[in-house]
C-alpha positions in Angstrom: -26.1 9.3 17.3 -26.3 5.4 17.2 -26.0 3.5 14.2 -29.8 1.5 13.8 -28.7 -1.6 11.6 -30.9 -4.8 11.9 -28.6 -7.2 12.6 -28.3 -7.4 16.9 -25.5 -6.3 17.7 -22.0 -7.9 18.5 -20.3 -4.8 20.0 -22.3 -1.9 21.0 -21.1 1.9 21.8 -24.1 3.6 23.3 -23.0 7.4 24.8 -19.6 6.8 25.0 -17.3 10.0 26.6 -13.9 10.5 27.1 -12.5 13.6 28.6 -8.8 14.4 30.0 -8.9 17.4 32.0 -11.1 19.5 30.5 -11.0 18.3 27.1 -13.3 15.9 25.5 -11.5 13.7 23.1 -15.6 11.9 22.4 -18.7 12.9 22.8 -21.6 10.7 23.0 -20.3 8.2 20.3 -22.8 5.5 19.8 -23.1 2.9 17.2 -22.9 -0.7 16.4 -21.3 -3.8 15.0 -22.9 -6.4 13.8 -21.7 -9.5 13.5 -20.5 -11.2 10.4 -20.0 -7.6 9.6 -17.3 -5.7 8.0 -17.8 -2.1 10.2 -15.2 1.2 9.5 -14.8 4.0 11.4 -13.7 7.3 9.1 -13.1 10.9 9.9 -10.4 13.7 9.6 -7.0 13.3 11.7 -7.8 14.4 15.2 -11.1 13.3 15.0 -10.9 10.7 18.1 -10.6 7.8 15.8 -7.7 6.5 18.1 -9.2 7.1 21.4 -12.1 5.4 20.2 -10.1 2.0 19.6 -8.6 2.7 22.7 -11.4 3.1 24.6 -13.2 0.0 23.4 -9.9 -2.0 23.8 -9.6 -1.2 27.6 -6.9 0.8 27.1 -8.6 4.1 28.0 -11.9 4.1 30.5 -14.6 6.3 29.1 -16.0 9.2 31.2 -19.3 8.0 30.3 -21.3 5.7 28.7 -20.8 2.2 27.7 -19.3 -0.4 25.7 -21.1 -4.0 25.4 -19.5 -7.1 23.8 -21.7 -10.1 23.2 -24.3 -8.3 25.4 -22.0 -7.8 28.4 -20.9 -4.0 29.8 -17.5 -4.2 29.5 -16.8 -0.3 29.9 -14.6 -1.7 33.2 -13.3 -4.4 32.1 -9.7 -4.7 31.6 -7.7 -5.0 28.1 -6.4 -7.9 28.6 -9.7 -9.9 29.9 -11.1 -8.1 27.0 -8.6 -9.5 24.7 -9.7 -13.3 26.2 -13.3 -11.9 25.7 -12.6 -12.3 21.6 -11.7 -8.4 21.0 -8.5 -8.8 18.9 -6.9 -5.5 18.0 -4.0 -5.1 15.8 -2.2 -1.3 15.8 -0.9 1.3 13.2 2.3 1.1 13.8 3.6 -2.8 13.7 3.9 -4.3 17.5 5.8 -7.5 16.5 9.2 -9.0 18.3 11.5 -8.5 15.4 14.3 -10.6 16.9 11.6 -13.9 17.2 10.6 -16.2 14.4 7.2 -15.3 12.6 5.9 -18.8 14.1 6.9 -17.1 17.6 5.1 -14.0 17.1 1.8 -16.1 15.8 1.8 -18.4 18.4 2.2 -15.1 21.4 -1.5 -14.4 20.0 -2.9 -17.2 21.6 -1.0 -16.5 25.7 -4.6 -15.4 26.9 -5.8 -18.5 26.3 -3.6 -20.8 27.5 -4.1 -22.6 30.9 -0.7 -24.2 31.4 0.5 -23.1 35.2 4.5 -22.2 35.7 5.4 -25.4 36.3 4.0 -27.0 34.2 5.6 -24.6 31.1 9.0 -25.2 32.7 9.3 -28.9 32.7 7.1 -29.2 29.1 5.0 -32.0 30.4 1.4 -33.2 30.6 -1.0 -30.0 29.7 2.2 -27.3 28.7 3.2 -30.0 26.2 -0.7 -31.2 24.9 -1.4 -27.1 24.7 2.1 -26.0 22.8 1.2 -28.9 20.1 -2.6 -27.7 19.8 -1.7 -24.3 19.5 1.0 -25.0 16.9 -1.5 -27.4 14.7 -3.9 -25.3 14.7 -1.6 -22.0 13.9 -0.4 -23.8 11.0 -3.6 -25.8 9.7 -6.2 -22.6 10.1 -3.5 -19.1 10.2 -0.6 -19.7 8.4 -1.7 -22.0 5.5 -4.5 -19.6 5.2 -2.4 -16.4 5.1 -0.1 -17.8 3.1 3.3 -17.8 5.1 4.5 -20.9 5.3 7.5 -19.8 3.1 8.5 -17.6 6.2 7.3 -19.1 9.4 10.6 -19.8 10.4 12.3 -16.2 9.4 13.2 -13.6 11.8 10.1 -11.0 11.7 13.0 -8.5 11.5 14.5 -10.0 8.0 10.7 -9.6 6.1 9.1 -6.2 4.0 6.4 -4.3 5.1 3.8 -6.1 3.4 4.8 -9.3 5.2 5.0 -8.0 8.8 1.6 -6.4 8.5 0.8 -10.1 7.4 2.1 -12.0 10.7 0.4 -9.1 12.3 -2.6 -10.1 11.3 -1.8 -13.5 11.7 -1.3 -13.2 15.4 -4.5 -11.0 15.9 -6.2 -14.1 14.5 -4.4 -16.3 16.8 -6.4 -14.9 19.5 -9.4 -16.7 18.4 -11.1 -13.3 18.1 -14.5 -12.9 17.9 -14.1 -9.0 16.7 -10.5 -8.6 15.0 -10.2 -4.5 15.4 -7.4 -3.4 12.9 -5.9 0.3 12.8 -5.4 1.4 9.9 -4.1 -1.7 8.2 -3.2 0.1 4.8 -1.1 2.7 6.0 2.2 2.2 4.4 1.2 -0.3 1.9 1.4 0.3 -2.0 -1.5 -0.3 -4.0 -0.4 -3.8 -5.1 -0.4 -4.9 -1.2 -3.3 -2.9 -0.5 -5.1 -5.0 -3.6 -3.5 -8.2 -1.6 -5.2 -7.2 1.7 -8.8 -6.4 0.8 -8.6 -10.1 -0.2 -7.9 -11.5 2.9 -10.1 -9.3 4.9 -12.9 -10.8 2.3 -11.9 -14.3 3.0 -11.5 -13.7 6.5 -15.0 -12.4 6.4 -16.5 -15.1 4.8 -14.9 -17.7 7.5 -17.5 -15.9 10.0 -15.4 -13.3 11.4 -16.4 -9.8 12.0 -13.7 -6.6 11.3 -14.4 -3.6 13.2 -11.6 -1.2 11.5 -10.6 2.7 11.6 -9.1 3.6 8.0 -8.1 6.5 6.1 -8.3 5.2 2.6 -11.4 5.9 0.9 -11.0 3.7 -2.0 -10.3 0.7 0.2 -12.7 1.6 2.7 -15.7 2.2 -0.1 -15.0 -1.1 -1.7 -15.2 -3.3 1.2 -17.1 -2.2 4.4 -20.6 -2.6 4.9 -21.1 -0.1 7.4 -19.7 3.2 7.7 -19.4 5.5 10.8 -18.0 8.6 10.1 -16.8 10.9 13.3 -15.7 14.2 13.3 -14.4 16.5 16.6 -15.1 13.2 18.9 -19.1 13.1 17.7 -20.7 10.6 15.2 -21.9 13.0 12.6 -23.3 9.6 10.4 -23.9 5.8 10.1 -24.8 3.9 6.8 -23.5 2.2 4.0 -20.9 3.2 1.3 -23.5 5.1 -1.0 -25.3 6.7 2.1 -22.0 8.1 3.8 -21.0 9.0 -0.1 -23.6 11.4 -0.6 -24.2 12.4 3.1 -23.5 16.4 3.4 -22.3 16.8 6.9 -19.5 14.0 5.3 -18.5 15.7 2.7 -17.8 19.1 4.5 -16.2 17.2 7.4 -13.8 15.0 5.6 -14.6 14.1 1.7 -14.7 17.2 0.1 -15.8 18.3 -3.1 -14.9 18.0 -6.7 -14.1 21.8 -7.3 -12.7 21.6 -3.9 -9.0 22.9 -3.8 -8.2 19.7 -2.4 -10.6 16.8 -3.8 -8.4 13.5 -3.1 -10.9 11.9 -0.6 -13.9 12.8 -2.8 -12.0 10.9 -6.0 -10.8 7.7 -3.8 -14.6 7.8 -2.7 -15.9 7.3 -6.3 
């Protein structure tokens, strides 16, 4: 099933497999991100939401099918020439240097851009030092006045809360100059106050041009601020649409929302 919104396409899943061994982790999974576009991925745990990112962030190969990126097959392409491609991906579980300054895990964002040779970096002249103070500028003029941080761009990483490390995370995902910032479940772990905090941003980051291509778990966050929904279930796309479509779509609710007189009706409540 592939997701028919107007807008072309920025990133494009069409058919996408993934097998190890004999199991299939997806099957078929098509749909699209438009750009400008705040795009979610939803389903029940197990449902391939992972292998998805992975697979469109090079870190898996599919079996079949493709991936595109500003109109480019990029099913064989490797992460990290995806990563200078403009796909930025932050993870669950928080990937920063906690012994380096927040400044120092911002400014690591932005190492697949760089063009300063070995030499170059090791004496600090000519292009190493005209890049370092470009990338420092604009860290601090366009990421870390934005976010917010300048109170702690000097602090260890390992010294800040929760709520802040998921910050510099994002922080050095924008870093990358991304032109699709893919973030993994970027509420888990948060309270409701730092959730609150983060739909925010990811509006404001919206409306400074970038697209968000997410997977989430939280309804209420995910109804409230995506555009377009795709909803996967045992590695398929079972639906594509907006909040109110993927609401009162059947095959959702018996896959993953429930119902009201359901025994267990959290995802259906958050959804309201």
């Amino acid at each position: 099933m592939v997701d028919q919104s107007d807008s072309p396409p920025l990133l494009e899943v069409d058919g996408v497999t993934l097998a190890f061994g004999g199991v299939k982790a997806l099957t078929g999974v098509g749909f699209r991100v438009a750009p400008g576009s705040i795009t979610t991925v939803i389903g029940p745990n197990g449902a391939g939401k992972t292998s998805l990112f992975n697979t469109i962030s090079g870190f898996y190969r599919p079996t079949a099918g493709t991936i595109r990126f500003l109109g480019r097959d990029i099913s064989r392409v490797a992460a990290p020439e995806r990563a200078r491609l403009g796909l930025a991906r932050s993870f669950q579980n928080i990937a920063l240097f906690r012994g380096m300054t927040v400044l120092d895990n911002i400014k690591l964002g932005r190492h697949a851009h760089l063009r300063t040779n070995v030499l170059d970096a090791l004496l600090y002249l000519g292009r190493a030092r005209r890049e370092e103070m470009a990338l420092r500028a604009d860290i601090e003029e366009r990421i870390i006045d934005f976010l917010e941080i300048d109170h702690i761009r000097h602090a260890p990483v390992a010294a800040l809360s929760y709520g802040l490390r998921k910050r510099v995370e994002l922080a050095r995902a924008l870093a990358m100059q991304p032109k699709v910032l893919m973030r993994e479940e970027p509420v888990a772990g948060m309270n409701t106050g730092e959730k609150v905090d983060l739909m925010s941003e990811i509006e404001n980051i919206k409306a400074r041009g970038y697209t968000i291509f997410m997977i989430e778990h939280d309804m209420r966050f995910v109804m409230g601020l995506c555009e377009r929904i795709a909803v996967l279930n045992f590695g398929k796309i079972i639906a594509c649409g907006g909040p109110e479509e993927i609401r009162n779509n059947e095959q959702v609710i018996e896959a993953y929302l429930g119902r009201e007189d359901d025994d267990d009706t959290e995802n259906a409540e958050a959804a309201q």
